[in-house]
C-alpha positions as CSV (number, residue, x, y, z in Angstrom):
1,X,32.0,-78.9,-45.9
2,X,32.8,-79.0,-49.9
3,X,32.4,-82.2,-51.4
4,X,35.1,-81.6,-53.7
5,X,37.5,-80.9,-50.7
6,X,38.6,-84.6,-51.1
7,X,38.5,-84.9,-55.1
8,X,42.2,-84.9,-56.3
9,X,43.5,-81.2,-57.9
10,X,45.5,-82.8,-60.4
11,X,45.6,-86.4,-62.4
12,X,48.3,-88.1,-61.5
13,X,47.4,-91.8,-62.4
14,X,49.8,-91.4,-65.6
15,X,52.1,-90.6,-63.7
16,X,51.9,-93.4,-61.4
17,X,51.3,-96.1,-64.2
18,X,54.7,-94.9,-65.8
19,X,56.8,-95.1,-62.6
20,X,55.4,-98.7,-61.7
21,X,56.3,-100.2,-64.9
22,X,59.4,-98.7,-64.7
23,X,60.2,-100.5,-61.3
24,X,58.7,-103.5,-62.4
25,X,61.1,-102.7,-66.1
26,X,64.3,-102.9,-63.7
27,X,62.7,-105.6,-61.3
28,X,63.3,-107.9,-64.3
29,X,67.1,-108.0,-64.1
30,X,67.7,-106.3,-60.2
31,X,66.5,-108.8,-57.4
32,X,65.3,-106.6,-54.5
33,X,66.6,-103.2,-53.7
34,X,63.5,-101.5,-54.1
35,X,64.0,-98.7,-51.4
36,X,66.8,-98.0,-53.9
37,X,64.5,-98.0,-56.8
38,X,62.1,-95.9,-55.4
39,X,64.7,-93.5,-54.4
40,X,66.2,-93.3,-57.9
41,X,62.7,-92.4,-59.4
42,X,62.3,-90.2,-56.4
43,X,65.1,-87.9,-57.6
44,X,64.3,-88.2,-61.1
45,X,60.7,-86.2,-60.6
46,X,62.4,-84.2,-58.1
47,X,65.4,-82.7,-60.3
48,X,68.1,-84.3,-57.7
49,X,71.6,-85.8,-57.8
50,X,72.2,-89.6,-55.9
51,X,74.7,-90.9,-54.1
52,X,74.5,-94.2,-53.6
53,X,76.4,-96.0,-51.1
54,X,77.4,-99.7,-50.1
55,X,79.1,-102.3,-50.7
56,X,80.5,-103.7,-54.2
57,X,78.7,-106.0,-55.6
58,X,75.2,-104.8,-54.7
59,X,74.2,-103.6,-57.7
60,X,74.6,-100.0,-57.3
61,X,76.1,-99.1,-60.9
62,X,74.0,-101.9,-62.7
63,X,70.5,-100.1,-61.2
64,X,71.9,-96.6,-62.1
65,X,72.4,-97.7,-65.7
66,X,69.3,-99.5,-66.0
67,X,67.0,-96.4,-65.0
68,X,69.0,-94.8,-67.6
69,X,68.0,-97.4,-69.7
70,X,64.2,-96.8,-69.2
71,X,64.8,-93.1,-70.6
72,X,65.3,-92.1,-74.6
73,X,68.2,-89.8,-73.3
74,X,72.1,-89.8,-73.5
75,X,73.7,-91.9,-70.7
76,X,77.6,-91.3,-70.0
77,X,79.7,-92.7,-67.0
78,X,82.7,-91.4,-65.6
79,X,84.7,-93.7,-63.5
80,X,86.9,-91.6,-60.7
81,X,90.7,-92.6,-60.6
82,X,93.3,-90.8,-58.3
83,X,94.5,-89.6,-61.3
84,X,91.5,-87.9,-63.0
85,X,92.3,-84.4,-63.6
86,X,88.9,-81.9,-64.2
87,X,89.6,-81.8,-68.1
88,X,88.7,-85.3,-67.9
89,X,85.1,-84.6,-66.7
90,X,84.6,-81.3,-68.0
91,X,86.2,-81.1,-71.1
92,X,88.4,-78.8,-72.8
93,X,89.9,-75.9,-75.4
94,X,91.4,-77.5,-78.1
95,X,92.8,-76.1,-81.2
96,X,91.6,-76.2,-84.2
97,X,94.5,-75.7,-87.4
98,X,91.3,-75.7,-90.0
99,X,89.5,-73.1,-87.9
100,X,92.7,-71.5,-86.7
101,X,91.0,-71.5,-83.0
102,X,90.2,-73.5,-80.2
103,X,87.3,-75.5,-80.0
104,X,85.8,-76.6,-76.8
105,X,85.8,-80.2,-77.0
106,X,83.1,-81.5,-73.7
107,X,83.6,-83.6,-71.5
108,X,81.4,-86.7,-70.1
109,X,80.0,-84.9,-68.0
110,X,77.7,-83.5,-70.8
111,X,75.1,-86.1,-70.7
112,X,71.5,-86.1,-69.4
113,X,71.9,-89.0,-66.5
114,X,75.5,-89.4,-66.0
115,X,76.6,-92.1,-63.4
116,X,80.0,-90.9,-61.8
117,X,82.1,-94.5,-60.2
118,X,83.5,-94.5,-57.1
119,X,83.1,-90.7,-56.6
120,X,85.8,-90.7,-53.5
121,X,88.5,-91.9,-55.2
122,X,89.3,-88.7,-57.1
123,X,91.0,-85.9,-55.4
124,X,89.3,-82.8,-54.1
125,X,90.4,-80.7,-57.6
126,X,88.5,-83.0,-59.5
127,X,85.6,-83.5,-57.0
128,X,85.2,-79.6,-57.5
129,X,84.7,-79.8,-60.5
130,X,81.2,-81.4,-60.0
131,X,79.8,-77.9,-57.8
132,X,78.9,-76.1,-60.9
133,X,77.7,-78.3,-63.0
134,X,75.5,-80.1,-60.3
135,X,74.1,-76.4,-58.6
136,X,74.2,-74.3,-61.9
137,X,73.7,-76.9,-64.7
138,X,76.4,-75.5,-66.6
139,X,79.9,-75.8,-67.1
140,X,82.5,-72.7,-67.7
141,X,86.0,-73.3,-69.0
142,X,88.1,-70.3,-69.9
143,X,85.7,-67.9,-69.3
144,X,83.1,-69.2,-71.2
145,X,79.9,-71.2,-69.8
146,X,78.8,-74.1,-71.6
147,X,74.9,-75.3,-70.8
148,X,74.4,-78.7,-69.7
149,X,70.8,-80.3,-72.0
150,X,68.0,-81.1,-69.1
151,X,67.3,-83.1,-67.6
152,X,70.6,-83.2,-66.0
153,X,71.0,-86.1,-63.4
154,X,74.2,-87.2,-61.4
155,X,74.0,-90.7,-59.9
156,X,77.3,-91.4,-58.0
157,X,78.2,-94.4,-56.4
158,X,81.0,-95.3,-53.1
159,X,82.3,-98.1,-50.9
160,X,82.0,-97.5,-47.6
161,X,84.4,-99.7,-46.4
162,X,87.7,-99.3,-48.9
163,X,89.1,-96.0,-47.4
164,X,93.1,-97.1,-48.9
165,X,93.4,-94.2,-52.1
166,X,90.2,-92.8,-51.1
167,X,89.6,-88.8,-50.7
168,X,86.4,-87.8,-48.7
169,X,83.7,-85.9,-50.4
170,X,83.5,-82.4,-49.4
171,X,80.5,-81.0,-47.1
172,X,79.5,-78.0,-49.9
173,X,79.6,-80.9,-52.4
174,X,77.7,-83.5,-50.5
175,X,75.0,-81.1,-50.1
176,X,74.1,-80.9,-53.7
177,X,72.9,-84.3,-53.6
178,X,69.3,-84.4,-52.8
179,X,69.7,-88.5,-51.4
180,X,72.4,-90.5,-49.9
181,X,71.1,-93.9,-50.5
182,X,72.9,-96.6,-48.4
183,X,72.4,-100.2,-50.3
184,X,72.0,-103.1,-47.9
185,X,73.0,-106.8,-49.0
186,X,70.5,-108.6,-50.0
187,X,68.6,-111.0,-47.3
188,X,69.5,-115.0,-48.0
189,X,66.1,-115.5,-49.9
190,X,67.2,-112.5,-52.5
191,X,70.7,-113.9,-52.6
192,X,68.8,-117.2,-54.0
193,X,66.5,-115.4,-56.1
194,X,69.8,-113.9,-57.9
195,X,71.1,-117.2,-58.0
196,X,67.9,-118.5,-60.0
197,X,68.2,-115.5,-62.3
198,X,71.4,-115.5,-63.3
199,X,72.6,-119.5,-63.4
200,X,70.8,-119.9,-66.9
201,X,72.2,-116.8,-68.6
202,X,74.6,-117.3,-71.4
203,X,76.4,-113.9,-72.1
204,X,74.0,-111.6,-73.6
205,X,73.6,-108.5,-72.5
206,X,70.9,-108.7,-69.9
207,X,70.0,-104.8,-69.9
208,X,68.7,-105.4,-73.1
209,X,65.4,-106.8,-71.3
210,X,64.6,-103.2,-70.5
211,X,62.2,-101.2,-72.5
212,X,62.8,-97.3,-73.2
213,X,59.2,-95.5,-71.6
214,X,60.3,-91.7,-71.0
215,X,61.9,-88.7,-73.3
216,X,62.9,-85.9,-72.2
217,X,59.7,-84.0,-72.9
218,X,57.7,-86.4,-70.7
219,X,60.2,-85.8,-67.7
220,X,59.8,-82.4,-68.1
221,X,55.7,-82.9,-67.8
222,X,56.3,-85.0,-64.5
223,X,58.2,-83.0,-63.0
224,X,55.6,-80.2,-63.6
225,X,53.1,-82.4,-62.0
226,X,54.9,-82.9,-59.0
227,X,55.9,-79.0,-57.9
228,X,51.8,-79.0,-58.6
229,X,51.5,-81.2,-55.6
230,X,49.9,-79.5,-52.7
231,X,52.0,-79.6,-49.0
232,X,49.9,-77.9,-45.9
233,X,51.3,-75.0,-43.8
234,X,51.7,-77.5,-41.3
235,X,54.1,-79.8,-43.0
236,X,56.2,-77.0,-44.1
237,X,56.4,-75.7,-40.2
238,X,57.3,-80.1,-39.5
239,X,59.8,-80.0,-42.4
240,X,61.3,-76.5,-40.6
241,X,61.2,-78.1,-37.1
242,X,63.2,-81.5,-38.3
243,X,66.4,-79.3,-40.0
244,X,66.2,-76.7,-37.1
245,X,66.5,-79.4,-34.7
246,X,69.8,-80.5,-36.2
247,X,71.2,-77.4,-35.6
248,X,70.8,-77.4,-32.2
249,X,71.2,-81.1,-31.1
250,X,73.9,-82.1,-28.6
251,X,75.2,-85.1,-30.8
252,X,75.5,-83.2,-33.8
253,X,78.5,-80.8,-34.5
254,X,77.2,-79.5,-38.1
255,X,73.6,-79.1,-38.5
256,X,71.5,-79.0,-42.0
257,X,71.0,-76.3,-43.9
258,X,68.5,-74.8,-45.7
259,X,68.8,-76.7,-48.6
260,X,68.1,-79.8,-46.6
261,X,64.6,-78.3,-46.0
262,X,64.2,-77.6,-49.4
263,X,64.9,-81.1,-50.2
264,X,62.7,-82.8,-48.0
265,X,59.6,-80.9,-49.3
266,X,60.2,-81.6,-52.9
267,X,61.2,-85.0,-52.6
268,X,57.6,-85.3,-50.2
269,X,56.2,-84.2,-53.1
270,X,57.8,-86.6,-55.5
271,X,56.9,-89.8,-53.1
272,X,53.4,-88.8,-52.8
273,X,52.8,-88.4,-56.8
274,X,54.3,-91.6,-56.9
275,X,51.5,-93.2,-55.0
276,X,48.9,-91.0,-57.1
277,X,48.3,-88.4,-54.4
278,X,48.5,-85.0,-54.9
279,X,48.8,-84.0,-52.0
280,X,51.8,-84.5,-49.3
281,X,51.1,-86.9,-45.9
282,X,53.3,-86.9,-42.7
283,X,54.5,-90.1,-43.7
284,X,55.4,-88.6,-46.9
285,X,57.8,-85.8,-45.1
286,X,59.7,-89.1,-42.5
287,X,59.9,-91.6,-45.2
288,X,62.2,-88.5,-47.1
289,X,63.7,-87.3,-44.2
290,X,66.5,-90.0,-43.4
291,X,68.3,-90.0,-47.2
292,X,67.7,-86.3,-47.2
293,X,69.7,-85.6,-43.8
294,X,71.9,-88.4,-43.2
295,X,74.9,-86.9,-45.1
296,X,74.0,-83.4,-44.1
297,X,74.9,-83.7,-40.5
298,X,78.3,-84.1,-38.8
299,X,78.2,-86.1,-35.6
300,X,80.3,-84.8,-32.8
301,X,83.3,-86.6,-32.1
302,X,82.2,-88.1,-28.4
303,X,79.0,-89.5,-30.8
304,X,80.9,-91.4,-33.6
305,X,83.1,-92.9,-30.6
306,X,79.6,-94.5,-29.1
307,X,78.9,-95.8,-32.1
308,X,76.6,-93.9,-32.7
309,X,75.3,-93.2,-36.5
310,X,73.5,-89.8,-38.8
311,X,70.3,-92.5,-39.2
312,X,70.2,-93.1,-35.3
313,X,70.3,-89.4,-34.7
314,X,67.9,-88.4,-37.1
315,X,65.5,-90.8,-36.1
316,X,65.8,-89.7,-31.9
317,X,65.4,-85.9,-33.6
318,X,62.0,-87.4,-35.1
319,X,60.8,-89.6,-32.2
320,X,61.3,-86.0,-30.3
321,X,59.0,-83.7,-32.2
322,X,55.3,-84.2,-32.7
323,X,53.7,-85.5,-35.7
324,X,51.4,-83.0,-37.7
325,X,48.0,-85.2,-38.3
């Protein structure tokens, strides 16, 4: 056999270095939440949206804008109202007397990592207005397409529990985000931990802590990096068998699409460059496959009435199949 079978294709120890001291960059204001963290970072290498669910109070928009903080790019946050019309995100025409013209004047959506609040409470019009810009990177208003600058990053939060002036997201829309990241509470020794943290600060602004360590020509190098990342024939055929499975399952009324595949091969890809591999494991492909799926599916009726939840499903569909080694 050749000894350089095992001798890594491509260096990924930058890599690495720069994504642990931007976790241990956010661990100095967020106690816990790392899954979320990791997930984050995940989708960053992996050009993906977030959407970020749980709870308020769990930190949810605070992580979002402290990633955003680690990066030299422009950060803009757009918080969803009932009555937020799709001018309000996208922009729009205006005229111009001095010009004798209109202008197109953008919207918030024109950033580099924009962080959307409470993403359910607008209605479906203005929801809609994300499909575009999230698939295509682009906006078009009265004819005319307007580029969004990459990297291009949507990190949307919701509560799960406050349905009262709430409008569910779309299926065609929740597919364009590559995670659905539900954020526990934190465990009682967490909860104290905060406490410590937080009892001796005296109104500064505690994001300022957090040091700027990527531009958006580095992000574009990473990201380069990680499509390099090697995935065997027989991952690819255990990624296929996971999402085909969905399709055919008796508790599930909607299965995954392509895209879901798709997703869970790149973001296998960003996990394992994370670690410094450059090269994808089976636990690479499961550890992806639950925040990749779990808001791709639609349980059937008789299922949600059990009890029974996208995560319990998934993981019976996994538990089912055998594991490439």
């Amino acid at each position: 056999m050749d000894e350089d079978v095992f001798q890594p294709r491509t260096d990924l120890s930058h890599l690495h270095d720069i994504i642990m001291r931007m976790r241990i960059e956010i661990g100095k204001v967020i106690v816990g939440q790392e899954d979320m963290v990791k997930l984050i970072m995940a989708a960053l290498l992996a050009d993906g949206h977030v959407l970020i669910e749980g709870v308020p109070g769990v930190a949810k928009t605070l992580t979002a804008k402290l990633v955003a903080k680690c990066i030299s790019l422009h950060f803009s946050r757009i918080q969803f109202t009932p009555d937020l019309m799709p001018s309000d995100v996208l922009g729009t025409s205006v005229f111009n007397p001095k010009e004798g013209g209109f202008q197109f004047k953008r919207g918030p959506i024109f950033g580099n990592i924009v962080l959307v609040d409470e993403i359910n409470r607008a209605p479906a019009k203005t929801q809609a207005a994300l499909f575009e810009v999230m698939e295509e990177k682009q906006v078009t208003v009265d004819g005319y397409s307007h580029i969004i600058e990459r990297p291009f990053m949507v990190l949307a939060t919701q509560n799960p529990v406050e349905q009262e002036g709430t409008y569910r997201l779309p299926e065609a829309q929740l597919d364009r985000f590559l995670f659905k990241i539900t954020v526990p509470y934190p465990t009682e020794e967490e909860e104290v931990q905060i406490l410590n943290r937080f009892h001796n600060v005296t109104g500064e602004d505690i994001t300022e802590q957090i040091k700027e360590m990527l531009t958006a020509n580095d992000i574009s190098m990473l990201r380069k990096q990680v499509r390099e990342v090697v995935i065997e024939e027989k991952l690819l055929q255990f990624i296929a068998k996971i999402v085909t499975s969905t399709r055919s399952h008796k508790s599930i009324y909607l299965g995954a699409s392509p895209r879901a595949s798709l997703a869970i091969m790149s973001s296998s890809k960003a996990i394992a460059a994370m670690q410094g591999r450059d090269f994808v494991t089976p636990e690479d492909v499961l550890e992806m496959t639950l925040p990749v799926l779990r808001h791709r599916i639609i349980l059937t009726p008789e299922k949600e009435m059990e009890g029974g939840t996208e995560d319990d499903v998934i993981r019976e569909i996994i538990q089912s199949l055998e594991i490439p080694r």
